[in-house]
N, C-alpha and C positions, 0 to 999 in steps of 0.2 A: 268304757269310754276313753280312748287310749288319745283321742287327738285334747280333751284336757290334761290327761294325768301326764302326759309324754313332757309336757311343756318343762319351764325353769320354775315359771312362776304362778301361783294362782291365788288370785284375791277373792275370798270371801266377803261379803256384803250382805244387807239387805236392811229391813226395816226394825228395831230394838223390839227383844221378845220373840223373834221368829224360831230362834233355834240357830243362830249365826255359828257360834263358838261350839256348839256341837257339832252342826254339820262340817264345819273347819277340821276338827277331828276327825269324823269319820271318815273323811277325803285322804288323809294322815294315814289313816287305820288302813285301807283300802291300796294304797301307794306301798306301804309298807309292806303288807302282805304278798304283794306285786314281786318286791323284792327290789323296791327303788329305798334308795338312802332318802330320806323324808325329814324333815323340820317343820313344825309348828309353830308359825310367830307369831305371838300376839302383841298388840298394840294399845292394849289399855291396862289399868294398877289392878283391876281384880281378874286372876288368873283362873283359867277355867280347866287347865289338861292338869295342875299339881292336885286341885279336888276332884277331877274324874280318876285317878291313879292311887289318890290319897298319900303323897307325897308333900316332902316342904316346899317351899314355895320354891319357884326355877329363877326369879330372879333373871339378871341380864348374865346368865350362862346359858350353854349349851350343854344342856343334862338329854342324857339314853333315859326313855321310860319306856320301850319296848323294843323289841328287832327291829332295824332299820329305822327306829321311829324318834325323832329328836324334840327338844322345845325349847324355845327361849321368850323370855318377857323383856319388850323391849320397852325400856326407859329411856324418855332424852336426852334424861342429863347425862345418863350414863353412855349415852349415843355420842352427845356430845364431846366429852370430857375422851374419848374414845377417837372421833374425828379430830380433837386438835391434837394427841398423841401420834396420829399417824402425819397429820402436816408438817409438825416441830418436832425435828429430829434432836435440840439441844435442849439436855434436862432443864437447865437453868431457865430459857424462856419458857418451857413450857409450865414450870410451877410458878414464875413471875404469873403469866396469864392467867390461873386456875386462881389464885391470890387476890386479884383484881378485882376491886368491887364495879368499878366500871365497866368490865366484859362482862362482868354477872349480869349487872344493870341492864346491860344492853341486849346481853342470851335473853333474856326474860321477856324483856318488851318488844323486842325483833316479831313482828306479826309472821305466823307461819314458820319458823325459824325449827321449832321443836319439829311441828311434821316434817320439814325438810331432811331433818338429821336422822328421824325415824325412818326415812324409806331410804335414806343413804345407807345407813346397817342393812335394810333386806335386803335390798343388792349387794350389798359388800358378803353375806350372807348366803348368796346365788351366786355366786363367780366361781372359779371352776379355779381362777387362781387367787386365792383369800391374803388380805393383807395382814389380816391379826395371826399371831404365831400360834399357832396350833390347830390354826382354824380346819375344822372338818369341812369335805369335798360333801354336798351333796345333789342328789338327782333331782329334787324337788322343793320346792319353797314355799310353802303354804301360808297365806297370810290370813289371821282373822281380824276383819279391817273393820276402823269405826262404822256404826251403822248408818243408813240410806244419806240426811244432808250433810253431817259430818265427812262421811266417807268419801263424798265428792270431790270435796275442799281439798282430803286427804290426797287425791291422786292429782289436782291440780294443782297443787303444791310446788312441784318441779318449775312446770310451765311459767306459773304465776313469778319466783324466782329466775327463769332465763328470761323472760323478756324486761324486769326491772333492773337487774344487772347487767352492765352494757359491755366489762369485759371482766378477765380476772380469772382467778379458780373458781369461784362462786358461780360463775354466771357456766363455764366449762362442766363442771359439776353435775349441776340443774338442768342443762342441757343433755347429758349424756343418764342420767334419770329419767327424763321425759321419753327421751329416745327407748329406754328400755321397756318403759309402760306400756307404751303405744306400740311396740313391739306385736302383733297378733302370733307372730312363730311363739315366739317366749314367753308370753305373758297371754294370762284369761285370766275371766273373772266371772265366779258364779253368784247369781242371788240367791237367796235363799227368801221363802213367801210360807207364808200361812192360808189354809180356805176360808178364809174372812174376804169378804168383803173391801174393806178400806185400804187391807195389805195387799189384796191383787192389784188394786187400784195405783198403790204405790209402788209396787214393781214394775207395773208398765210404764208408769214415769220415769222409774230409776234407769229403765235400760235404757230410753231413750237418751236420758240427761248422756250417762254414761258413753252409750256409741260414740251421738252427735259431738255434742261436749267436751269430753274428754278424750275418746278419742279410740278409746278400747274394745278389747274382743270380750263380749260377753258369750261365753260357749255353752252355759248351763244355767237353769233355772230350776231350781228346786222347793218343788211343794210338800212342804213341812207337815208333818204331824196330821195327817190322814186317815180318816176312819176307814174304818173296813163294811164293804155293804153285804151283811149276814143274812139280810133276810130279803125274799124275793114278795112282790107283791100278795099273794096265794099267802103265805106264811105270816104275813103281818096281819092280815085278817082275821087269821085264826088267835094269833097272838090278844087283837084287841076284842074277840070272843072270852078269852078264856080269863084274861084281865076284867071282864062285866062279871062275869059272875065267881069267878074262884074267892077262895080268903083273902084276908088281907097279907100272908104271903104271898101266892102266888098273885095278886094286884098288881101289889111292888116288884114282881120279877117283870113282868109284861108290860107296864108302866117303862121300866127301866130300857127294856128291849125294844121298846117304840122310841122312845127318847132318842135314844142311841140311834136307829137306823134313820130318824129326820134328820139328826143331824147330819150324817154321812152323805142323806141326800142333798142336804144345802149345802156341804161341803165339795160334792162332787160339780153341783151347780158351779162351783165357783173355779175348780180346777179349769172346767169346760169355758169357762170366761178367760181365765189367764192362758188356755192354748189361743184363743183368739187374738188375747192380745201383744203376746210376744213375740218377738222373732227367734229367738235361741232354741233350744230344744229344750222340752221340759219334761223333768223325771220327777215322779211321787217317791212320799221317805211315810211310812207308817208310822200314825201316833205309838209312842211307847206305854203300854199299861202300865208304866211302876212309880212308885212318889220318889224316886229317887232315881236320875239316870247317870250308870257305871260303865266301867271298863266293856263289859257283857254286851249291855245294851247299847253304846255306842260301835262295839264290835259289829251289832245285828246292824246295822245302819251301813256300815264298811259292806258289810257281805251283801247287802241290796244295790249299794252305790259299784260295787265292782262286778 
């Protein structure tokens, strides 16, 4: 899918539990493989790519955990403390401000203030010419973004910011943020859905909110964690034959093999509901059999997604 991955930027989303921060990854994994320079930013305190790697935490660096494959955890105070280093070029005022329990006060209670300076680093993060000394040039920018109502707020953040600011850097800023979201060349953004019911439900809201609302190119929708349909009608028949009369092993195997293939059918049910209801294109991701999903298994996700 080259007209997502080509892009600068791409915002992960969807409903909490869907498989968000994995699928963010495997988008990573898949880019990288490609042979694009790739970074994964996440946006919330619990980090998902240092425990798929089994690494220390990434912290608000830029750490290599594979070829081509970067991560960073972004913080806002650390975002912060970051933006007004590059505004205030004189050491003196800028450890006055940092000192200041009044700027603190006001960092704090500033509504929106923290996501502001969080999507200011993604972008500053995506520029081709980076402010921060050392900063790595990359091809891609993958964001794993707060999920479905949070997430909204998140990308209206900018906007909400340029129309309350009526001139200033602030309001310039906000403005050239906004610009970039809204960008459809540079900017996508995929959901990610489960075969439930309630989360198809809320994906079709999310894109809508998303398009109308804010303003973006939703390119992909992806349906999570998908059974596989093993058994054709003829076969499940015999299966619920053999489950009447075998032991109570073989019960339990047939039992188990019935289970499984309803579910896939009300989960395909529902796949068949979310082609209805969206506009974006929509690709299935296979449930993973393992209690534990790794490097491997978010690999096998990359190699379906690419």
């Amino acid at each position: 899918m080259p007209d997502l991955l080509d892009k600068r930027l791409v915002i992960v989303t969807g409903k909490g539990g869907v498989g968000k921060s994995t699928v963010a990854l495997a988008l990573g994994m898949a880019a990288a493989a490609d042979g694009r320079r790739t970074i994964v930013c996440e946006v919330s305190a619990a980090e998902h790519t240092s425990r798929v790697f089994h690494r220390a935490e990434v912290g608000f660096h830029e750490v290599e955990m594979a070829e081509n494959l970067w991560a960073i955890s972004i913080d806002p105070d650390e975002a912060m403390r970051e933006y007004v280093l590059l505004q205030l070029r004189v050491r003196a005022m800028r450890d006055m401000l940092f000192r200041s329990r009044i700027f603190t006060y006001l960092a704090a209670a500033t509504p929106g203030l923290r996501e502001l300076v969080t999507i200011g680093k993604i972008w500053e993060v995506s520029q081709p010419d980076r402010k921060v000394k050392k900063g790595r040039e990359y091809d891609l920018v993958i964001v794993d973004a707060p999920a479905t109502g949070h997430g909204v707020g998140f990308l209206q953040t900018p906007r909400t910011f340029a129309n309350i600011a009526r001139v200033g850097p602030i309001k310039a800023q906000a403005e050239a943020l906004e610009t970039f979201i809204v960008n459809h060349r540079k900017t996508g953004v995929a959901i990610v859905a489960l075969p439930e019911e309630m989360a198809v439900n809320e994906t079709a809201a999310l894109e809508r909110t998303l398009v109308e609302e804010v303003g973006v190119s939703v390119d992909r929708v992806f349906m999570n964690g998908l059974y596989p349909e093993r058994f054709s009608g003829p076969e499940l028949e015999l299966l619920e034959a053999a489950g009447g009369r075998g032991n109570g092993g073989v019960r339990g195997a047939c039992r188990a093999a019935i289970s499984e293939s309803r579910r896939a059918t009300a989960q395909h049910q529902q796949l068949a509901r979310l082609a209805e209801l969206v506009g974006a294109p929509l690709r299935t991701l296979p449930f993973i059999f393992e209690p534990e999903v790794g490097v491997e298994e978010i690999r096998e996700l990359a190699r379906e997604i690419g």
